[in-house]
N, C-alpha and C positions, 0 to 999 in steps of 0.2 A: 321819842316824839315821832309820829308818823309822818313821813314825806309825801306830801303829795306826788300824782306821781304823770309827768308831761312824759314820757317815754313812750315809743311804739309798741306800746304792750309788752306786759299788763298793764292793765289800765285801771282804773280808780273805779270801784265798784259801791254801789249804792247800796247801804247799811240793809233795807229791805231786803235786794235781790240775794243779798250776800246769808240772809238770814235764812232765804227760802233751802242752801245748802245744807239746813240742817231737819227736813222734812223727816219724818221718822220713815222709813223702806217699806216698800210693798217689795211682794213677787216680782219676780222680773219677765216671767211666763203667766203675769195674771191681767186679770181683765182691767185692773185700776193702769197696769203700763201699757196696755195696747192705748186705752184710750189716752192715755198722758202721750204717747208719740203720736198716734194720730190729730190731735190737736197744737202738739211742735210744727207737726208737716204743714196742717193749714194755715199756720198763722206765716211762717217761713215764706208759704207762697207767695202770700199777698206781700210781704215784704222785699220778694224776692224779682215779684213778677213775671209769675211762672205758675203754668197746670203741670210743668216735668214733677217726677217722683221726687222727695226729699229722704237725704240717709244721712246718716246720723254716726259717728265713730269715735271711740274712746281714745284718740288721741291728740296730737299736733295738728294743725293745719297739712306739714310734711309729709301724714300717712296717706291722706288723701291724694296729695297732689302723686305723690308713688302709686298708689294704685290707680289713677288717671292714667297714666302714662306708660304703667305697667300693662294695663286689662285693654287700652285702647290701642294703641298700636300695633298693627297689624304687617307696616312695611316700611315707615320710618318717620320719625316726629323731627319736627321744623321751629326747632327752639329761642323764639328773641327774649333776649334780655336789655334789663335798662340797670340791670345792677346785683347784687349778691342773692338775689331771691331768686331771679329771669334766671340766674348759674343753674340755683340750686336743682331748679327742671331737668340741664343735661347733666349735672352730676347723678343725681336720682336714675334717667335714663342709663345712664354708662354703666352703674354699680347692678343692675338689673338686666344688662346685656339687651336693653333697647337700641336699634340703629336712632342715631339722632347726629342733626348737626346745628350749630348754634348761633344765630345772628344775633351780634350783640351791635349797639346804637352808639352812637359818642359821649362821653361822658357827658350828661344832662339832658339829653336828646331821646325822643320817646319811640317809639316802637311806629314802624310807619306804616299805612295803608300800601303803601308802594315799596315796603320792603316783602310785605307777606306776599304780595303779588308778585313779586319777581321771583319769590321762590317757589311759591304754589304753582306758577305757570309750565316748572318745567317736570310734574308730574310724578316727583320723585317721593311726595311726601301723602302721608293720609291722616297727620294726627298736626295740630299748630297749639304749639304753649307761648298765652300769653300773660303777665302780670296785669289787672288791672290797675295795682295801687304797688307802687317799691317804695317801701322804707327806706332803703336803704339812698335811695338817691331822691325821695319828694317827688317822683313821677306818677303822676296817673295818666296812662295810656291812652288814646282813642278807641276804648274798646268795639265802640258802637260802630266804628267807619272800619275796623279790621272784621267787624262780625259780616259789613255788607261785602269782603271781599273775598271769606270762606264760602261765603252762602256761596256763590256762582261755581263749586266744586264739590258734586254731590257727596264724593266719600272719604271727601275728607270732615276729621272731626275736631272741634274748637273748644281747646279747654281751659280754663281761664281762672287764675289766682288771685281771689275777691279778697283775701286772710286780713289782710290792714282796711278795705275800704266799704265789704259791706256791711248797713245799718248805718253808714254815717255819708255814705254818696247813691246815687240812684241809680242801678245797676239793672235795667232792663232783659234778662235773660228770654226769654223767648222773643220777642221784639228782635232783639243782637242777633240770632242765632247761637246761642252758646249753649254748648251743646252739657259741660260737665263745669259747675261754679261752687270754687269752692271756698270757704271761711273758717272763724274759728270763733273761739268763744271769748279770747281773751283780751279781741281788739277791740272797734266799734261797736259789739252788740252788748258790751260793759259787762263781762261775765268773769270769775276766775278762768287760768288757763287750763286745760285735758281735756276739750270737746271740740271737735270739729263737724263740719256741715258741710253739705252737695248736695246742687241739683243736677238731675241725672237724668239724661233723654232716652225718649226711648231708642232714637239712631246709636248713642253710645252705647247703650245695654245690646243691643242685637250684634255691634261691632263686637265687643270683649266675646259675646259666644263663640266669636270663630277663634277665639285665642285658647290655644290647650293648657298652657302652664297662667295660669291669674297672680299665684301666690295663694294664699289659705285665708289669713284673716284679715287680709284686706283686697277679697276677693268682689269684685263688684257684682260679677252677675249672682255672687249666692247673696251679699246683702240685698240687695233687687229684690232677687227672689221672694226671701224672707217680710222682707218687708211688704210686697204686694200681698201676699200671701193672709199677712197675719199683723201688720203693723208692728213688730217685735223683729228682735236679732239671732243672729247664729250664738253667741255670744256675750257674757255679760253686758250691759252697757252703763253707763255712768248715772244713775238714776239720782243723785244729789245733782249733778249738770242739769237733767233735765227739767226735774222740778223748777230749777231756778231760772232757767231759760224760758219754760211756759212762764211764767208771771212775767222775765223781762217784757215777751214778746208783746202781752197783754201791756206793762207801759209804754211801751214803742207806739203799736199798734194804735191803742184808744185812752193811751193819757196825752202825751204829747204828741203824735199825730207823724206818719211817716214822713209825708212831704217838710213838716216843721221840723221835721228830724234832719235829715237832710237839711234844708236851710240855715241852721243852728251850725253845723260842721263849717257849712262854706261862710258865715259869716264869722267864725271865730278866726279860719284861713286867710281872711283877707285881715284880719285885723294884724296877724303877727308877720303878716308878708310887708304891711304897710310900715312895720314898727322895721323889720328885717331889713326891708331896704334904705329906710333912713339911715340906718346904723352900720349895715355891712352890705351882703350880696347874697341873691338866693341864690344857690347852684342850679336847680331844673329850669328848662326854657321857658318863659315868659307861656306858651301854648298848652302847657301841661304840666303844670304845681298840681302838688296834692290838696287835696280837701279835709285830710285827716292828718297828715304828718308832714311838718316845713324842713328842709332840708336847707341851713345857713352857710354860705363862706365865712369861716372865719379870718375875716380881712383886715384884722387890727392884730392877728398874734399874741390874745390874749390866752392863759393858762386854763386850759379846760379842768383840769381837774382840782385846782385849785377854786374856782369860780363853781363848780358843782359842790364841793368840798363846803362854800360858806351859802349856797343857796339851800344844800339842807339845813344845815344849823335855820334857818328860815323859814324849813317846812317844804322844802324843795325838790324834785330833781329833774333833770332832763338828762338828755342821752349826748354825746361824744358823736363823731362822725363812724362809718362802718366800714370796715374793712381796710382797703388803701386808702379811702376818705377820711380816716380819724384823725383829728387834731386840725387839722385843716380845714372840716366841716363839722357844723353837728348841729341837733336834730332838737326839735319841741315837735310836739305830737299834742292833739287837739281833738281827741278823740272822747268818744260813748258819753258820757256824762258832765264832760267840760264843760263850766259856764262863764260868761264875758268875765263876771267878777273875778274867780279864781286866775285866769289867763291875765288880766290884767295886774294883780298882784304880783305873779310872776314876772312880768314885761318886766313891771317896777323896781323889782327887789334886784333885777340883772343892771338894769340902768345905775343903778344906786351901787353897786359893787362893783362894775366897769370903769363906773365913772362916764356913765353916757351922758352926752347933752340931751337934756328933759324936750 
């Protein structure tokens, strides 16, 4: 029986987009895939809100966020974190032999306007990693209020971990000033996982040229290149992802409608935070829950794996808390294709094996 699936990605993929993966191949140097990318990139924009370039990479969201961090830094990256994602930026940085140092927040506590400023102010930094959206702890950031406090420092550059929240929150990149945003395919844009997305400024593309060593195949300024160039890669690219990405875009876009897109995410958010807090505790501050993934206290001590254990037999799954957080928290995710009904049967089926009061 297949499980539905409330996890922070992968996410539940609609039988259509899942079909378009099986498009019969073109070229990958032919005219049918310049124009198949050059229409990803446009629709991306508007999605995106954004004239930066869009590129396109056959992997993780992770490969991105490494060559961000890799191609841009020039003197040393100023890393907050809100949880295992916010890490994964200076571990990335360290394993790469980037200077980087790491401000992490309090347990539930978001990434602040007045922490980038106190660190930006003392000159030391030229590249700022922030999460938009952690799974891992249900935080979405102020990314908008930390964009207006990069803006006031010309060389430094802002790059920004959209992978859980874009397609399902409204992520303003040229408005913010974000300079480098990235995503994937296998969260909010309702796609299987191996494809990730960036927009890419032209301040970062001109930054990575003064860098000698980029890396090879997740080299930013030859994807750029490539891409201005000719709409195509150095490189194979995932041409089943992309097929199936242009039609999602085309249902995002002009079936249900971006801005209803969005609203649909934050109204399912408020449903399960409403349900969440009657029954237990959210962990993120009251200022910044996610829109796509609720992150619960579990304040009754009930058996997580036992309770995921009979919500499949149901049709079910959710996810466990992450990292130090497991078994003490854990997570329903609300993301790409979720609708009131399905999320609701879910609530139900937990209530009903808790033994919650209805």
């Amino acid at each position: 029986m297949h499980k539905k699936l409330f996890i922070p990605g992968p996410v539940e993929v609609a039988p259509d987009v899942l079909a378009k993966m099986a498009t019969p191949m073109v070229g990958h140097r032919s005219q049918d895939a310049t124009a198949l990318q050059k229409s990803i990139s446009e629709k991306l924009q508007k999605l995106m809100f954004t004239e930066n370039t869009i590129l396109l990479s056959t992997s993780s969201g992770t490969g991105l966020m490494e060559a961000a961090i890799r191609c841009c830094t020039r003197k040393r990256a100023a890393v907050f974190s809100v949880g295992s994602f916010g890490d994964r930026w200076y571990e990335i940085a360290k394993f790469n032999n980037i200077e980087a140092d790491k401000f992490s927040s309090e347990p539930g506590q978001p990434t602040t306007p007045e922490m980038v400023e106190e660190a930006l102010k003392t000159g030391k930094y030229d590249v700022v990693t922030v999460q938009h959206n952690e799974t891992s702890s249900g935080i979405m950031n102020p990314v908008q209020a930390i964009g207006e406090v990069v803006k006031k420092y010309d060389d430094v550059l802002f790059l920004v971990d959209a992978v859980s929240s874009l397609g399902g929150a409204k992520i303003e990149v040229d408005a913010w000033g974000i300079d480098i945003c990235i995503t994937s395919t296998q969260k909010c844009l309702g796609l299987p996982p191996g494809l990730s997305l960036c927009s890419i400024s032209d301040r970062a593309y001109e930054a990575a040229k003064q860098k000698e060593f980029r890396g090879f195949y997740l080299d930013l300024v030859k994807l750029y290149d490539r891409v201005k160039k000719s709409h195509q890669y150095p490189s194979t690219p995932s041409l089943s992802h992309m097929f199936a990405l242009d039609y999602q875009l085309d249902r995002i876009i002009n079936e249900e409608g971006i801005e209803n897109r969005f609203d649909r995410h934050t109204k399912l958010a408020n449903i399960l935070r409403a349900w969440a807090e009657k029954h237990f505790s959210l962990f993120a501050a009251p200022e910044c829950r996610s829109n796509t993934v609720t992150c619960i206290n579990n304040t009754i001590n009930f058996d997580f794996a036992d309770l995921n254990k009979k919500l499949a037999e149901r049709g079910f799954t959710i996810s466990n808390g992450y990292g130090k957080f497991k078994d003490i928290t854990f997570r329903i995710a609300t993301m790409a294709e979720c609708k009131e009904k399905d999320l609701l049967e879910l609530l139900g089926a937990i209530d009903d094996i808790l033994g919650l009061e209805i």
